[in-house]
VEXNU-19166 format. One record per residue: residue number from 1; z, y, x of N, C-alpha, C in turn. Coordinates in steps of 0.1 Angstrom, whole numbers, plus 2048, in hexadecimal, padded with zeros to 3 digits. Atoms other than C-alpha are relative to their C-alpha. Layout:
LOFI  num  nzz  nyy  nxx  cazz  cayy  caxx  czz  cyy  cxx
LOFI  NUM    Z    Y    X     Z     Y     X    Z    Y    X
...
! end
This chain:
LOFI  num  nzz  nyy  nxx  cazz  cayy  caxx  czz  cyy  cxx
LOFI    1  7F5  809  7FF   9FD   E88   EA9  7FF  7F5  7F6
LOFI    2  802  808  80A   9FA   E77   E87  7F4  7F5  804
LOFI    3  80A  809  7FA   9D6   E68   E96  80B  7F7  808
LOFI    4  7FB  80B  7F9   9E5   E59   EB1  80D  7F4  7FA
LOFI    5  7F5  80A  809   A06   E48   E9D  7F8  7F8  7F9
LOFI    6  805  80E  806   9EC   E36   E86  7F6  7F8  80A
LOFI    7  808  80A  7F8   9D5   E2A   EA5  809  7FC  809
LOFI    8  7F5  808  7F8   9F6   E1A   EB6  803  7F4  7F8
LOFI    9  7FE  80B  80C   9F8   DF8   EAC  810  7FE  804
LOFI   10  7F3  7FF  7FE   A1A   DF1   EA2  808  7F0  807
LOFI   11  7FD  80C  7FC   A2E   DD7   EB3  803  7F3  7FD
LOFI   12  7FE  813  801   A33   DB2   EAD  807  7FA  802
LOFI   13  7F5  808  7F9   A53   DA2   EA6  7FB  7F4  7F7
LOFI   14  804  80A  80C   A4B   D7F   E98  808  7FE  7FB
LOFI   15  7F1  807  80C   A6B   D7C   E89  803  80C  7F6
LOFI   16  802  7F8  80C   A64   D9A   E75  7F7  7FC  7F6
LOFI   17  808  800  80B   A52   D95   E56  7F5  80E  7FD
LOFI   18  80A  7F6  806   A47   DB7   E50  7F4  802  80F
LOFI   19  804  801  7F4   A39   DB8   E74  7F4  7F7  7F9
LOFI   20  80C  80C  806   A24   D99   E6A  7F4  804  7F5
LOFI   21  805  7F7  80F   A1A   DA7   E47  7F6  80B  808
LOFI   22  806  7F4  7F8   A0C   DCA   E5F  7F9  7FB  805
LOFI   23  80B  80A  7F6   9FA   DB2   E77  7F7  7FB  7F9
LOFI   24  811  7FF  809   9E3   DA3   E5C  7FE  806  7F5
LOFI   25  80A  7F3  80A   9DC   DC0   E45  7FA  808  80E
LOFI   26  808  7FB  7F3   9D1   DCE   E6A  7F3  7F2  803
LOFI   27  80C  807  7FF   9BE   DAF   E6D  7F3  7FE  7F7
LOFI   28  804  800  80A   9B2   DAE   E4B  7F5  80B  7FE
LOFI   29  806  7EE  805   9A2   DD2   E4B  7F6  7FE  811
LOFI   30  80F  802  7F8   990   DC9   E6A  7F7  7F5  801
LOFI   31  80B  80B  804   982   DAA   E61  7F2  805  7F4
LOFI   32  805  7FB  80C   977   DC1   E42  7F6  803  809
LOFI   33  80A  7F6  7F6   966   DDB   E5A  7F8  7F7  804
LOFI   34  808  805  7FB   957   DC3   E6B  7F4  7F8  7FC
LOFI   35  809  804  808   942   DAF   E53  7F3  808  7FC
LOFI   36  811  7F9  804   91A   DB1   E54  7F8  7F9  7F5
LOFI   37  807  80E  80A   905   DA4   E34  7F4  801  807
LOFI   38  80D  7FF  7F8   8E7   D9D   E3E  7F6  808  7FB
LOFI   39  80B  7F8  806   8C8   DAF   E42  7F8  800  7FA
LOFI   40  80C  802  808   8B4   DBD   E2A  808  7FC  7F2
LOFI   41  7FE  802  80B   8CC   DB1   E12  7FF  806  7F2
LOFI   42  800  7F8  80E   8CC   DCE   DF5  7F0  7FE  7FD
LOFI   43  80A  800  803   8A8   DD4   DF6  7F9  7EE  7FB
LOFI   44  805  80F  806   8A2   DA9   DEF  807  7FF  7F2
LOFI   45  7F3  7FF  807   8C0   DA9   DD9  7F3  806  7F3
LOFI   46  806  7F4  808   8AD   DC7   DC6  7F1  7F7  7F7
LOFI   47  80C  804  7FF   88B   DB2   DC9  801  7F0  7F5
LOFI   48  7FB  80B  806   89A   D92   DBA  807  801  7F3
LOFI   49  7FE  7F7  80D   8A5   DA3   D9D  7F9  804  7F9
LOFI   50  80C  7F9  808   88A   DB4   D95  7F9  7F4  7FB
LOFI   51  803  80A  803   878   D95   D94  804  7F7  7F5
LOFI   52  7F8  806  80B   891   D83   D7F  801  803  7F5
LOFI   53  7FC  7F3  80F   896   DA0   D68  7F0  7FD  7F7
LOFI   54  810  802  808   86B   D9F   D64  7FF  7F3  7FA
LOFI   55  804  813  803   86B   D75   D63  805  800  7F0
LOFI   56  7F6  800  80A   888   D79   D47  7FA  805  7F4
LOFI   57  802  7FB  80B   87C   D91   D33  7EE  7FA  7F9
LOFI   58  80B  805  809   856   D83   D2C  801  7F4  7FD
LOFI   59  7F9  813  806   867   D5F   D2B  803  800  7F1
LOFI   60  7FD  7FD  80C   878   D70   D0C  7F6  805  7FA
LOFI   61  809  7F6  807   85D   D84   CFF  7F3  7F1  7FA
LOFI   62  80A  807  800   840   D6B   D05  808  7F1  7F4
LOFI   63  7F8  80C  80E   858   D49   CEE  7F6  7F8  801
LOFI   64  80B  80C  806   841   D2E   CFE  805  7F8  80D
LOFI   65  7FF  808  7F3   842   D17   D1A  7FE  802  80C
LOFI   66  7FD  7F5  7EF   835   D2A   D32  808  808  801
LOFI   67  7FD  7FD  803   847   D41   D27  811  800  808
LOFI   68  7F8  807  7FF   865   D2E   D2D  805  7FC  810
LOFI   69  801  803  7F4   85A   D20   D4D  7FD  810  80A
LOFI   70  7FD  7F1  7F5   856   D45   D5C  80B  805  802
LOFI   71  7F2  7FA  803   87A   D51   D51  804  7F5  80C
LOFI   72  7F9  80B  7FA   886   D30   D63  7FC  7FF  810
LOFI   73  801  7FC  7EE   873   D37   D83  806  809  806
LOFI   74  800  7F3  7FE   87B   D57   D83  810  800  7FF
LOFI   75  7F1  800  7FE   8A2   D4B   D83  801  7F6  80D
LOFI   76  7FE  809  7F8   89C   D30   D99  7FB  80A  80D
LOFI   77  803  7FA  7F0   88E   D4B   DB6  80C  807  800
LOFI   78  7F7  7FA  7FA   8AA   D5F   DB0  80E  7F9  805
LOFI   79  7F3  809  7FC   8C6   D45   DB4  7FA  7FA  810
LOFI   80  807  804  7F5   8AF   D3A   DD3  803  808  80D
LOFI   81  7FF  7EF  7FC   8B4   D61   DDD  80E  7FD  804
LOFI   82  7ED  7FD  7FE   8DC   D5F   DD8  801  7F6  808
LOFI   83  7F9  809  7F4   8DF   D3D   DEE  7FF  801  80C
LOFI   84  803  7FE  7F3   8CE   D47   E0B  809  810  806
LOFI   85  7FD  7F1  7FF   8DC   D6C   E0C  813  7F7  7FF
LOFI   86  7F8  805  7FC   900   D59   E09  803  7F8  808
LOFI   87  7FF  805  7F9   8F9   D40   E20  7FE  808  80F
LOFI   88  801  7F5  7F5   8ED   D5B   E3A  80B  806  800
LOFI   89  7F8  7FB  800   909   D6F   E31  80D  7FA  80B
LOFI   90  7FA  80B  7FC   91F   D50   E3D  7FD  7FD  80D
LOFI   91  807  801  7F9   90A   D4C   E5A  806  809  809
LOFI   92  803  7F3  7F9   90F   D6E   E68  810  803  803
LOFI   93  7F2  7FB  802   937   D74   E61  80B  7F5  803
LOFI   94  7F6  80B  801   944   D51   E5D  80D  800  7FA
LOFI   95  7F6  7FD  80A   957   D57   E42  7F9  803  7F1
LOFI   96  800  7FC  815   959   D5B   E19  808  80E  7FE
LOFI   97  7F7  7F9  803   960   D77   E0C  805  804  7ED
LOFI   98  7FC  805  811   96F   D77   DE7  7FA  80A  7FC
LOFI   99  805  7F9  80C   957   D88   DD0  7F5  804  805
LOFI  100  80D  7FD  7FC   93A   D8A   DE7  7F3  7FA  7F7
LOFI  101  80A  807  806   929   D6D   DD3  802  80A  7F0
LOFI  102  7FC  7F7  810   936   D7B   DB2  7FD  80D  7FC
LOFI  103  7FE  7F5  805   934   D9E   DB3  7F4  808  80A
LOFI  104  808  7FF  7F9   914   DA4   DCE  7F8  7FA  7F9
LOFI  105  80C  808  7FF   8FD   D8B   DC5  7FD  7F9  7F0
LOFI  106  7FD  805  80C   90A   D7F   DA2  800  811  7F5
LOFI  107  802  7F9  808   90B   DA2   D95  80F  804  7F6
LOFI  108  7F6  7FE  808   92F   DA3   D88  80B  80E  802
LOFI  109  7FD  7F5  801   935   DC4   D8E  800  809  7F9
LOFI  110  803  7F6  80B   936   DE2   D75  7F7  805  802
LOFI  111  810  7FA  803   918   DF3   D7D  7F4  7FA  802
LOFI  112  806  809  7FF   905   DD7   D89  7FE  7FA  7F0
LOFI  113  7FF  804  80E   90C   DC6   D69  7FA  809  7F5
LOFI  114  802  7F7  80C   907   DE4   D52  7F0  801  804
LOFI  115  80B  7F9  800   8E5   DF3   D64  7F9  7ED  7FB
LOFI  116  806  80F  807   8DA   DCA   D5F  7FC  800  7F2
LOFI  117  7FC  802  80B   8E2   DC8   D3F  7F4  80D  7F8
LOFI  118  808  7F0  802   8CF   DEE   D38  7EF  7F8  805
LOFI  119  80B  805  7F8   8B1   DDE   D4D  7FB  7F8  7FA
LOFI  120  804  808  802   8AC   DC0   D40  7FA  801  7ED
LOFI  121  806  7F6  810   8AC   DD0   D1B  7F6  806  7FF
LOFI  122  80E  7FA  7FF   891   DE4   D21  7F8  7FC  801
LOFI  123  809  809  7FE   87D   DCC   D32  7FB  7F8  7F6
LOFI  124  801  80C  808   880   DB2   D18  7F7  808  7F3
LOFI  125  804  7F7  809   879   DCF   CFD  7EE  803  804
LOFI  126  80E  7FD  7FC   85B   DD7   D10  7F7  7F5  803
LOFI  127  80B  810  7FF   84D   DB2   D15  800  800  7F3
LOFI  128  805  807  80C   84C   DAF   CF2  7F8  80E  7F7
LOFI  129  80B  7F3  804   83B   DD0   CEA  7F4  7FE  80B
LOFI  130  80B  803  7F8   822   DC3   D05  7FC  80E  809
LOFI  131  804  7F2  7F8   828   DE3   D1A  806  7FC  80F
LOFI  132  7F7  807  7F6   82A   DCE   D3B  804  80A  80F
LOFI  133  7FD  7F6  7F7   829   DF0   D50  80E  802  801
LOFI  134  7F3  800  805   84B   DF6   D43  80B  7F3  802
LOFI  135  7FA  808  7FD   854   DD4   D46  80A  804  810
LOFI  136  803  807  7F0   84E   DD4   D6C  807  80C  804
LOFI  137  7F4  7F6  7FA   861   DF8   D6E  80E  803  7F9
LOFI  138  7F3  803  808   881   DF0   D54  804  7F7  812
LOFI  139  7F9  804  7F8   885   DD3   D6C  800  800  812
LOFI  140  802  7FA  7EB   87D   DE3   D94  80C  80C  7F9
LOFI  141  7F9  7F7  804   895   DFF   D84  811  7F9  801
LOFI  142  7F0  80B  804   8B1   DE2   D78  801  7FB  811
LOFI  143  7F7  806  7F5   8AF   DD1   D9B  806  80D  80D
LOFI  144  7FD  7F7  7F6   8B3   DF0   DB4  80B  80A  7F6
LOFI  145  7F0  7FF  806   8CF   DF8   D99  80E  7FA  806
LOFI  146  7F6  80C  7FF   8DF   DD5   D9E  804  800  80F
LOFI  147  7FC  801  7F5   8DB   DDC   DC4  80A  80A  805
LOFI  148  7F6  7F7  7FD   8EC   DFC   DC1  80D  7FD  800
LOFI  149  7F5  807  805   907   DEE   DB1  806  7F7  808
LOFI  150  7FF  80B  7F8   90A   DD2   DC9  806  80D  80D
LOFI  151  803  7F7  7F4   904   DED   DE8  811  808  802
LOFI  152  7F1  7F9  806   927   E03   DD7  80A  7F4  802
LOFI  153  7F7  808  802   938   DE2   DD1  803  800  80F
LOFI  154  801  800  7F3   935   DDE   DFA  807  805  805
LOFI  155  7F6  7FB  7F9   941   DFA   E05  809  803  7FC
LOFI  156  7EE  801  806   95F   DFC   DEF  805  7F8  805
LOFI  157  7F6  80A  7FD   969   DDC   DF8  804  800  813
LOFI  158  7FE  800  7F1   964   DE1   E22  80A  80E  7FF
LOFI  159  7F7  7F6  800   97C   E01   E19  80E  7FB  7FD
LOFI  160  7F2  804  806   993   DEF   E01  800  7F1  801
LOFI  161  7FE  813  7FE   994   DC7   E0A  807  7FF  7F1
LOFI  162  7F1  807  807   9B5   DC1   DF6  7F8  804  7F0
LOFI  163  806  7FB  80A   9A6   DD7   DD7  7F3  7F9  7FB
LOFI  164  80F  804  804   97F   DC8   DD3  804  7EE  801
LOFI  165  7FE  80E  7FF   98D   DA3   DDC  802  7FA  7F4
LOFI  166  7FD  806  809   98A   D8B   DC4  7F6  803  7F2
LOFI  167  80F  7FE  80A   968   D89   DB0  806  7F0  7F6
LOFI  168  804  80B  805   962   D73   D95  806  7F6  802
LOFI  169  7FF  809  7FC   972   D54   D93  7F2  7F4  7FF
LOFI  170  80F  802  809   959   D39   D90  7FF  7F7  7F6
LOFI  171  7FE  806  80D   966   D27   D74  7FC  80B  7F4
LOFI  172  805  7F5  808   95E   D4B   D62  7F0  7FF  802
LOFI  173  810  7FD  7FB   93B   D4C   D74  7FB  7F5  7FA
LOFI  174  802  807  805   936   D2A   D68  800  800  7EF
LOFI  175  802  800  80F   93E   D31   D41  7F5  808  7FD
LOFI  176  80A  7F2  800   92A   D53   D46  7F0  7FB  800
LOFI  177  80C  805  7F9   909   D3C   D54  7FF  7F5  7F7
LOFI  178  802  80A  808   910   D21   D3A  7FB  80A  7EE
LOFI  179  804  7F8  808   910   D3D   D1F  7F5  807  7FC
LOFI  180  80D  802  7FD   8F1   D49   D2C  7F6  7FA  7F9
LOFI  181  80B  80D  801   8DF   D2A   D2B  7FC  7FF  7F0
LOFI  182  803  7FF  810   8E8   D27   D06  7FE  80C  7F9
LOFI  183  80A  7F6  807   8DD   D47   CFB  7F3  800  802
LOFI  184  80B  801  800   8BF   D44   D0D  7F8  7F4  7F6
LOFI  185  806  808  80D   8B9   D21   CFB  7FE  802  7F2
LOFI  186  802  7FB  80F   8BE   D31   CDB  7F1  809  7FD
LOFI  187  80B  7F8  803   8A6   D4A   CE2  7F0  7F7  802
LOFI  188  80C  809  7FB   88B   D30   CEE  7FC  7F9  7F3
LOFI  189  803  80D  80D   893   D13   CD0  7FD  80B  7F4
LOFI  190  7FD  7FB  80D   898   D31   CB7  7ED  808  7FD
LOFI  191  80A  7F6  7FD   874   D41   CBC  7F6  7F4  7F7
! end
């Protein structure tokens, strides 16, 4: 009995309000459901990370020009990574969804963030102990972390829309990536 009462859609007066309100949290939750990222995504995701994590950490370790110029490639493939994987995304749904950039692909998630952050430490520790085995498995470890993390963020949010909505603004993402930049300078000029 209870099944059937929640799969009856309820009626439609437009001059009700709450009616209205009922009509798109019903629309809302199937717009959710219905959203596909594209394929392949976690495992690239994962791959583009790892990469970044490796570029990063001997960029820091090594304190030279190449050095410098590998970290910087090695951000420029992954930002390369995040525009195409958002632009597909876009492609496939025709739509934004608030915190896909931010919290998928940007990493502003809690465990995303943390296993990163764990990942990238190690790595970096291990490029400068010249133990590049370890490098290469700190950071394949940190990105199929960050994909996890990404993968969780997903289906939370195709369950909970209202709850996961609202990643990052990007005036935050933007101090966060300027912040960045000048730490990493420090570490470059300071060397």
């Amino acid at each position: 009995m209870l099944s059937n009462m929640e799969s009856m859609p309820l009626p439609q007066r437009p001059d009700d309000p709450l009616s209205a309100l009922a009509a798109a949290d019903r629309a809302r939750d199937r717009l959710a459901t219905s959203l596909r990222l594209p394929s392949g995504l976690f495992p690239v995701l994962a791959v583009a990370i790892a990469s970044q994590m490796g570029a990063a950490a001997y960029g820091v370790a090594a304190q030279t020009t190449t050095g410098l110029a590998v970290a910087l490639a090695g951000a420029a493939a992954f930002l390369g990574v995040a525009a195409l994987v958002v632009v597909r995304f876009r492609r496939i749904n025709g739509v934004r969804v608030d915190g896909l950039a931010s919290t998928i692909i940007l990493g502003t998630g809690t465990l995303s963030t943390l296993v990163y952050l764990g990942a990238f430490v190690a790595a970096t520790w291990a490029a400068f102990e010249s133990r590049w085995w370890l490098v290469v498995t700190a950071a394949a470890v940190g990105g199929a972390g960050y994909s996890l993390g990404a993968w969780r963020w997903w289906r939370a949010y195709r369950r909970d829309p209202v709850e996961r909505a609202g990643g990052a603004s990007p005036r935050v993402l933007a101090l966060l990536a300027v912040a960045a930049l000048v730490g990493f300078a420090v570490l470059v000029v300071g060397s």
